[in-house]
PATIKOL-515775 format. One line per 2 residues: their letters; for each residue y, x, z of C-alpha. Coordinates in steps of 0.05 Angstrom, whole numbers. Each point is the difference from the previous one (the first is absolute). Layout:
<atoms>
A	Y/X/Z ~ ... .
</atoms>
This chain:
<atoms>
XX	0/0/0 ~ 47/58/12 .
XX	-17/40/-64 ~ 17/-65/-43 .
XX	67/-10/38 ~ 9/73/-12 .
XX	-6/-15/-68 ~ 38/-64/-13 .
XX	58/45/34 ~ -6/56/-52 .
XX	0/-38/-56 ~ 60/-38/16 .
XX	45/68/14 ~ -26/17/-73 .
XX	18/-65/-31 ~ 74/12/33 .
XX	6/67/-21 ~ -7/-26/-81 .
XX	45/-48/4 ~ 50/50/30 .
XX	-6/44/-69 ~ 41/-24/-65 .
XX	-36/9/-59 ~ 9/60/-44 .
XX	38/-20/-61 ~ -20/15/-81 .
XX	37/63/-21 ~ 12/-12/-74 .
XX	-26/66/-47 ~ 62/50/-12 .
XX	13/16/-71 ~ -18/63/-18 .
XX	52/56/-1 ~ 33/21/-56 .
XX	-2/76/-31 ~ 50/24/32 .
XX	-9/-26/70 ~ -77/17/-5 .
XX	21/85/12 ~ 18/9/-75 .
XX	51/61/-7 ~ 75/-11/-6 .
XX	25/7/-65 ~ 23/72/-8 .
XX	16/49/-45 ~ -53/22/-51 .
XX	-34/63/19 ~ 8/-9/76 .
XX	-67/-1/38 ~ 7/-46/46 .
XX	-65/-35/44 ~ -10/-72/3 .
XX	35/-30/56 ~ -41/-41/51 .
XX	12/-78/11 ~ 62/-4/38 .
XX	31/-58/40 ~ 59/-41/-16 .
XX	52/5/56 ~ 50/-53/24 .
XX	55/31/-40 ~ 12/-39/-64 .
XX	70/27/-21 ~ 36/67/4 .
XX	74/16/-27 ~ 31/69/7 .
XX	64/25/-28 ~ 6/71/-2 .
XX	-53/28/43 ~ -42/61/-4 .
XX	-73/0/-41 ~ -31/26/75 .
XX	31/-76/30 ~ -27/-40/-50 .
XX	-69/20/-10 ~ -2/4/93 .
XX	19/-75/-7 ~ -52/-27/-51 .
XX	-52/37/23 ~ 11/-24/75 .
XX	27/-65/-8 ~ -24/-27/-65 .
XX	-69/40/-22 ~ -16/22/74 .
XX	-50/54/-14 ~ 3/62/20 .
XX	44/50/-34 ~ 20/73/5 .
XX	69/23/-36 ~ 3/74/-26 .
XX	61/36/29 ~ 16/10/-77 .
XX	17/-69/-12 ~ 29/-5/80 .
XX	57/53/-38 ~ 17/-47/-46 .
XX	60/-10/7 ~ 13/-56/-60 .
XX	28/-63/14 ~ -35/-61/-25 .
XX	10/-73/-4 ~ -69/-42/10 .
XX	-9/-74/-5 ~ -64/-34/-5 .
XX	-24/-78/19 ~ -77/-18/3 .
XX	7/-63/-27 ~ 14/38/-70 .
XX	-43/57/-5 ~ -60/45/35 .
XX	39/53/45 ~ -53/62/-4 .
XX	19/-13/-82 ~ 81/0/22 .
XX	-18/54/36 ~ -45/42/-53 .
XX	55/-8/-51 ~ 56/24/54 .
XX	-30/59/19 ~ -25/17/-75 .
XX	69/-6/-22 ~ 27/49/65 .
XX	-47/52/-18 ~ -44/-15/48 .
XX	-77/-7/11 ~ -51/-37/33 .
XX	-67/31/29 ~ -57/-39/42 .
XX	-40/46/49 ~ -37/-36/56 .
XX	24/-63/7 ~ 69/47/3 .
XX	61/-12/-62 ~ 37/65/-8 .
XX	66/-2/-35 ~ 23/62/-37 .
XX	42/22/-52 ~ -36/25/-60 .
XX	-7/63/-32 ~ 42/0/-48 .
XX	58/-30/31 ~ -6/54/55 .
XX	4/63/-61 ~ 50/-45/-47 .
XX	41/-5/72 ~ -7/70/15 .
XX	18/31/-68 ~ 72/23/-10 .
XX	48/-36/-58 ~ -27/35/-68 .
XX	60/37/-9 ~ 24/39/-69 .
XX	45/51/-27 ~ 67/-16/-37 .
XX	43/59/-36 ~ 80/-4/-8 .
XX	34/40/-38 ~ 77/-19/11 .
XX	45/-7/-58 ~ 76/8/39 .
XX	-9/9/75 ~ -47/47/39 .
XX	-67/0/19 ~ 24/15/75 .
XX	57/-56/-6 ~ -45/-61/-17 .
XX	-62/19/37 ~ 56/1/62 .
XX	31/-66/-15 ~ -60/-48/-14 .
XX	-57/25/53 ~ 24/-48/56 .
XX	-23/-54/-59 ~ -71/31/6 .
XX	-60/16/44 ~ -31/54/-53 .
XX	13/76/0 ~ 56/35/-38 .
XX	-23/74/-14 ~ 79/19/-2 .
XX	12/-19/69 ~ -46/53/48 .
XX	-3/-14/82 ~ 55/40/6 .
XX	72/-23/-31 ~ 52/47/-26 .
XX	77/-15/-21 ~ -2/7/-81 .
XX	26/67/-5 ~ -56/25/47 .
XX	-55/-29/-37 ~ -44/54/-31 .
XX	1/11/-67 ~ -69/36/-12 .
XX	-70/-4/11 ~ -18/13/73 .
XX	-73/16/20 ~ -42/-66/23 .
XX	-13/30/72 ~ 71/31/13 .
XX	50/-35/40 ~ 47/2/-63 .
XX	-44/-47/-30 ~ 17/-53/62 .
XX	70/-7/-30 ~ 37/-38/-51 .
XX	-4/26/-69 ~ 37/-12/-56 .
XX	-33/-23/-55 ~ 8/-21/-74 .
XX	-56/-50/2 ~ -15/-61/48 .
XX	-72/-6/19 ~ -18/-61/42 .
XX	-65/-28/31 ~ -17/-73/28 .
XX	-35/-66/-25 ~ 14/-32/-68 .
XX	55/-54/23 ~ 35/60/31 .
XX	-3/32/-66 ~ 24/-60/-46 .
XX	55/-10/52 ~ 23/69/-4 .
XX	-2/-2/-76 ~ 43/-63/4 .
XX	58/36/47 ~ 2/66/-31 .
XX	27/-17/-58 ~ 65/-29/27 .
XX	15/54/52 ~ -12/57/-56 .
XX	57/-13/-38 ~ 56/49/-20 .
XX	52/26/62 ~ 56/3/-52 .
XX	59/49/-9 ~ 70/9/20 .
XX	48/49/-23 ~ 54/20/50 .
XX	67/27/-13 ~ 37/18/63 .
XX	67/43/22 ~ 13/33/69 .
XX	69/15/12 ~ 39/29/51 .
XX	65/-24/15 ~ 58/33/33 .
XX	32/-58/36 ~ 51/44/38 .
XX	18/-7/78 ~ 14/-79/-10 .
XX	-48/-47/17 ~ -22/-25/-64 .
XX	-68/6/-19 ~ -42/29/-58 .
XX	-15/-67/-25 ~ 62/-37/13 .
XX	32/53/-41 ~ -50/-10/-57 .
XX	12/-77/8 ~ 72/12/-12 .
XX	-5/41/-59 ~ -63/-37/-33 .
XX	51/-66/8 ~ 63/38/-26 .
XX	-27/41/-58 ~ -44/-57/-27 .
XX	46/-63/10 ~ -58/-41/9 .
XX	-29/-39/62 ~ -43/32/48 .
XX	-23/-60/24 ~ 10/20/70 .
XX	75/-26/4 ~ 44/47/47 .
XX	-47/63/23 ~ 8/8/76 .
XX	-25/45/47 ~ -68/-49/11 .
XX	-16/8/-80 ~ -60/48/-11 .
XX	-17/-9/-68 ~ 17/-26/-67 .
XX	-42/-30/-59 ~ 21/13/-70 .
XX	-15/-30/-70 ~ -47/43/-43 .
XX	60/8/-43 ~ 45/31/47 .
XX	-45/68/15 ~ 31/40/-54 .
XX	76/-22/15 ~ -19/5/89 .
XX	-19/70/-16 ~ 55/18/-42 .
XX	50/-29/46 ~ -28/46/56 .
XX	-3/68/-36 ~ 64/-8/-17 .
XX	24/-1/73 ~ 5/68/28 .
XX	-23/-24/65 ~ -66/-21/-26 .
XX	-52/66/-13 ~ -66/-8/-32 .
XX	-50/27/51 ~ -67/-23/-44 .
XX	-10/-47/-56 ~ -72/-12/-9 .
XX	-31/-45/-55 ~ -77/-14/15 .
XX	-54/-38/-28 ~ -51/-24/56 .
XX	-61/-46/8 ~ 0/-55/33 .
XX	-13/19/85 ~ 0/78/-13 .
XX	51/45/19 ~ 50/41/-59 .
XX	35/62/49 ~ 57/49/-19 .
XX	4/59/29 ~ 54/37/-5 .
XX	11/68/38 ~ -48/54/34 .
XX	-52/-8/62 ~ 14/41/47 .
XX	-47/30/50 ~ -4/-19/74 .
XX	-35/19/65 ~ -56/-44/3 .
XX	-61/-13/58 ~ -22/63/41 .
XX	-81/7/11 ~ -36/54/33 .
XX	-58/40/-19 ~ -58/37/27 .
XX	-9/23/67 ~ 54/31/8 .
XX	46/-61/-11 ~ 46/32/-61 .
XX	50/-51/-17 ~ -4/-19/-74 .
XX	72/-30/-22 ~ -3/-45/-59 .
XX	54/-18/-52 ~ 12/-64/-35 .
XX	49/-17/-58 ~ 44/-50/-1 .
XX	46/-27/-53 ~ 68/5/-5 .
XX	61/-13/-47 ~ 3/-68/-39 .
XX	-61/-51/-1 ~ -6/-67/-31 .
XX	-63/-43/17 ~ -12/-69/-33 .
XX	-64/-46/3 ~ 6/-64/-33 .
XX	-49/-52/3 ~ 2/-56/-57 .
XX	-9/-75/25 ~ 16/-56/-36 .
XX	78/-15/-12 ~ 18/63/41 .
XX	-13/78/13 ~ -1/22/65 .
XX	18/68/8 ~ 0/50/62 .
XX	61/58/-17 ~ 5/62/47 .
XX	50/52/-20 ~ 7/60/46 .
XX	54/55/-10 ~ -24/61/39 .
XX	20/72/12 ~ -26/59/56 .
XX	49/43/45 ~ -2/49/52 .
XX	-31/-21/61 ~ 37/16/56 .
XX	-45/-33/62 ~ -56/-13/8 .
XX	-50/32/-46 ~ 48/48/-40 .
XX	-55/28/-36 ~ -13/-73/-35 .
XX	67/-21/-42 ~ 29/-70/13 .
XX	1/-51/-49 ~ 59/-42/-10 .
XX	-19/-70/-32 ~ 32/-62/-29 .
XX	-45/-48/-16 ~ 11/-71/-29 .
XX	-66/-51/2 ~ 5/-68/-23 .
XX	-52/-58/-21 ~ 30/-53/-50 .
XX	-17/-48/-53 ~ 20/-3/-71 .
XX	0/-42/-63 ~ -19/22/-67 .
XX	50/50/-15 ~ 55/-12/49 .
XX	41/57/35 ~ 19/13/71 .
XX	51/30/27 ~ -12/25/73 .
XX	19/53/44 ~ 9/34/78 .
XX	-18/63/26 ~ 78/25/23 .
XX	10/72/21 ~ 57/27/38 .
XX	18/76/-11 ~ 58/36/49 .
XX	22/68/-17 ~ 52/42/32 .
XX	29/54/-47 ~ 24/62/38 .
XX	54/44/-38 ~ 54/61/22 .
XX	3/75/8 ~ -53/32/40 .
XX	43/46/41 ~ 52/-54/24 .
XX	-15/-42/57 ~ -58/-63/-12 .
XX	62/-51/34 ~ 42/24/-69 .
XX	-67/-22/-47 ~ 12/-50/-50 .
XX	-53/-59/13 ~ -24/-53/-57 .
XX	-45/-62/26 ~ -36/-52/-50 .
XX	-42/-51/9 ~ -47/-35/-72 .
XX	-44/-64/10 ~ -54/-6/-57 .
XX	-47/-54/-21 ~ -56/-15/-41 .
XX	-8/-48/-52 ~ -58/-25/-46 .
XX	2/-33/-62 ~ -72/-34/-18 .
XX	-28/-34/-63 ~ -69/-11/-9 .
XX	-23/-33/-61 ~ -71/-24/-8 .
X	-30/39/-65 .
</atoms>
């Protein structure tokens, strides 16, 4: 009686239990996968060995959008939030440092296929090992990345200016190599103007050259084709007719050129153009026509002497120089030598007498022109070094600008001279000597025309 009651009790718990339970529903059959989602390879380059890629799992992300982001931040995200599989990115492509923009929705497309053709397009490759995608950039991206520019040889051989000249004025434009300009620069009249041996410091330095000899990629090349052309074009030509004249203006206090003024305006009858010349004028400008009749008006004044009357011919930013007188040796620098110290005096020679210096440089409507005259002469040195003479100077430097032919009248440079003339019998008394004092202001004036040729 127990055992059945036993029993009964059993198979009532068991009878609970089942009703407990909910019933296991049907689970419809999944399609089957497609290609790509069944571990086929992502579409790569062709050539690129790349192992099949295992199943992978869809991930909750369904969209991604980035503007401007490196390759490295892309491929992290749809790997780990989108494809989540695991994934190992070469520090090759971490280096990248492109920016991309990425945009891709589910609903229109297969990702690992968005992804294939991104990375295939980026250079970059796709390789299955273990269960394990590694990302890398392929071979020959890495040697087409690492090879320099191809780069080529162009030869110039310039028609009006020098080699030295252009090669100076258009490397800023360019990242290629000039063989004119060496590591060390030199002012144009230092430049060397032979060979110098390949492993001599000589060969460090500028050179001047008659050739221009460049190196750097093919747009460099076509570019400096293109600008050569229009900066090697002739400097052009002036010829310059000029008169220096000293002018005794006596102890008054008129000056060289307001003397000149005066007598330019009363010889020639004509206007000036300056109105009443006052003590403020300092130059005039005359009519081409007028040079012959200025400088006739002026020799014919006794107070007027010709000190030089060049007439030069000079290219355009070059330098035409008279010289007119002797160079005279002075005590130069004093070095020692040997042990014993012996004192080695040198001697240097400097110009003296009259010296005219012109360098015009052509522009457009004008000619700029730097003038330096210098009148020089040595005496006795009394201080000082008396075994060096002393040289008296008057020099005159001016920077101006002139039109086609048209003259200038200009001048300064005013010298005072005292002398005391001592006359009588030697034997009388000095107090009974006859005594004769002067005093003679001079100035300098230039005349100017510079014609283009």
């Amino acid at each position: 009686m127990r055992a059945l009651l036993l029993l009964l009790l059993a198979l009532s718990l068991a009878a609970r239990a089942a009703d407990a339970v909910p019933p296991v529903p049907t689970v419809p059959a999944l399609p089957p996968l497609p290609e790509a989602l069944a571990g086929g390879p992502l579409p790569l380059s062709p050539g690129a060995q790349v192992a099949a890629i295992s199943p992978l799992r869809i991930g909750n992300a369904k969209k991604a959008n980035f503007q401007f982001v490196n390759v490295a931040q892309v491929i992290n995200f749809v790997y780990s939030e989108m494809l989540q599989t695991p994934f190992v990115v070469l520090p090759e492509v971490n280096d990248d440092k492109r920016l991309v923009s990425f945009r891709f929705d589910a609903k229109k497309g297969d990702i690992r296929d968005a992804l294939g053709s991104f990375l295939d397009w980026l250079g970059l490759g796709v390789r299955t090992t273990d269960g394990i995608d590694y990302i890398y950039k392929r071979k020959e991206e890495k040697e087409k990345a690492e090879l320099p520019p191809d780069r080529d040889v162009f030869v110039y051989n310039p028609k009006y200016r020098s080699a030295d000249y252009l090669a100076r004025l258009v490397q800023p434009l360019f990242s290629g190599q000039f063989t004119t300009n060496r590591a060390i620069p030199a002012a144009a009249g230092a430049k060397m103007t032979g060979d110098a041996p390949m492993n001599s410091a000589a060969a460090m330095v500028d050179q001047s050259s008659d050739a221009m000899v460049f190196l750097g990629t093919d747009k460099e090349i076509a570019m400096l084709k293109k600008v050569l052309p229009q900066v090697d074009i002739k400097q052009g030509e002036v010829a310059i007719r000029a008169w220096v004249y000293e002018v005794s203006t006596g102890d008054d206090k008129t000056s060289g050129f307001q003397l000149a003024a005066s007598v330019l305006g009363g010889r020639l009858g004509v206007s000036l153009g300056v109105g009443t010349v006052d003590a403020n004028a300092n130059a005039l400008r005359l009519h081409t026509g007028f040079l012959d009749a200025a400088i006739a008006a002026l020799d014919s004044d006794s107070r007027f002497r010709v000190v030089t009357s060049p007439n030069l011919r000079v290219a355009s930013g070059k330098h035409g120089r008279l010289n007119v007188g002797q160079s005279v040796p002075v005590v130069g620098s004093v070095s020692f030598s040997g042990a014993s110290g012996t004192p080695i005096q040198s001697v240097a020679y400097e110009d003296a007498g009259v010296i005219f210096d012109v360098q015009p440089v052509v522009k457009g409507d004008v000619t700029d022109a730097d003038v330096t005259v210098e009148i020089s002469d040595f005496q006795k040195t009394s201080t000082g070094v008396n075994n060096s003479p002393t040289k008296n100077t008057r020099k005159f430097e001016t920077s101006m600008q002139l039109s086609d032919g048209e003259v200038i009248v200009t001048g300064g440079l005013t010298q005072s001279k005292d002398s005391n003339l001592r006359s009588g019998i030697s034997w009388l008394p000095s107090f009974m000597d006859g005594h004769t004092w002067s005093k003679s202001d001079s100035d300098i004036v230039l005349i100017l025309q510079i014609t283009r040729v």
